[in-house]
Legacy VTK file of the C-alpha trace (Angstrom):
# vtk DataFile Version 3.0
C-alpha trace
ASCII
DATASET POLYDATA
POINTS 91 float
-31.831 -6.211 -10.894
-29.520 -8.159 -13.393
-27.637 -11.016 -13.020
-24.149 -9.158 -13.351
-25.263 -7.324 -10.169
-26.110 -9.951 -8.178
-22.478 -11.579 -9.273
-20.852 -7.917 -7.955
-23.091 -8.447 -4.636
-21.619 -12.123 -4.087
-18.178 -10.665 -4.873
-18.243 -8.075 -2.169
-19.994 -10.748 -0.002
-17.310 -13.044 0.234
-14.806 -10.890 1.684
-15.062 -8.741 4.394
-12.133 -6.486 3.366
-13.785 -5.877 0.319
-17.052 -4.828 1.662
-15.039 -2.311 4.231
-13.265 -0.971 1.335
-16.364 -0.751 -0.325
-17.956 1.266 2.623
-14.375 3.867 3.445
-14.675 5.024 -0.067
-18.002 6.925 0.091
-15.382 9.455 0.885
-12.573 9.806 -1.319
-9.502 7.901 -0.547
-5.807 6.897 -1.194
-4.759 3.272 -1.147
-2.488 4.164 1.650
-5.108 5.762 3.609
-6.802 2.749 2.885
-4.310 0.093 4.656
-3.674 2.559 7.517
-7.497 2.459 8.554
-7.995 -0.710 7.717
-4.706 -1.842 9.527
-3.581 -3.806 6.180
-0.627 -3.600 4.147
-0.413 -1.130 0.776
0.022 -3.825 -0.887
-3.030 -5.978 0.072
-5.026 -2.053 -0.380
-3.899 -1.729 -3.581
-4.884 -5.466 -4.301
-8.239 -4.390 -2.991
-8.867 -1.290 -4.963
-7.714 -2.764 -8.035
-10.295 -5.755 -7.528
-13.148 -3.151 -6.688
-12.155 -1.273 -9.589
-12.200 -3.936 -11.965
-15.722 -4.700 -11.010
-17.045 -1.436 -11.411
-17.297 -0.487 -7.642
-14.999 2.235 -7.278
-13.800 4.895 -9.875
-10.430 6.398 -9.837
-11.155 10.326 -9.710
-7.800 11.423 -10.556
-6.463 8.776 -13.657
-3.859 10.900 -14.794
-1.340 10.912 -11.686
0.769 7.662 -10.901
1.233 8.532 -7.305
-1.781 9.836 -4.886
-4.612 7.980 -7.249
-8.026 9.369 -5.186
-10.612 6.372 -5.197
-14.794 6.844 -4.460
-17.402 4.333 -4.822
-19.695 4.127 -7.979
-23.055 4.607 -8.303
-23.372 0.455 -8.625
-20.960 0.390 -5.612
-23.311 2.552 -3.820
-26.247 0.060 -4.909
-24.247 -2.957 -3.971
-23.073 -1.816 -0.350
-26.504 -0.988 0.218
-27.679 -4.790 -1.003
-25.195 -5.835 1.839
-25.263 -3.889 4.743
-28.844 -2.647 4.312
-26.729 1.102 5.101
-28.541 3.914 4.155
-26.615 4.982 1.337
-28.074 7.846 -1.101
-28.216 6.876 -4.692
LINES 1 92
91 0 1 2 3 4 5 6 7 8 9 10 11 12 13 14 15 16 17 18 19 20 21 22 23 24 25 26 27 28 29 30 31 32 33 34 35 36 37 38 39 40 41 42 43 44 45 46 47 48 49 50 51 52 53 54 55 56 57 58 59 60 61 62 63 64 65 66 67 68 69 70 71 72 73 74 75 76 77 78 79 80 81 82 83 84 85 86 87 88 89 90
């Protein structure tokens, strides 16, 4: 595996909200679905997503709408999550 993996595996490391994130979107989910089940504000979700997104982690599956974005992990995300919680996670 590369190095900019291993940089995306230290990334999700270092915070736990990331990595549960990381782990509620194997199904697809809203940012506001998000904070509720995480019990964190929309804000901080958003913050989350767009961090996880900017990685590479998550894709938006639903670009187009400004309101109700859907979110689901990649297949690196998949890789990643698996690297840290040693999950079974089908890729």
């Amino acid at each position: 595996m590369n190095s900019t993996f291993w940089k995306q595996v230290g990334y999700v490391k270092r915070s736990t909200n990331r990595a549960k994130a990381l782990e509620l979107t194997l199904t697809p989910i809203t940012p506001s679905e998000l904070g509720r089940t995480m019990k964190i504000s929309l804000t901080h979700a958003s913050k989350i997503i767009r961090e996880l997104h900017s990685q590479k982690l998550i894709t938006c599956l639903n670009n187009e709408l400004k309101v109700g974005r859907i979110y689901q992990i990649t297949l690196t995300g998949k890789k990643v999550l698996k690297t840290i919680s040693g999950i079974k996670v089908f890729v």
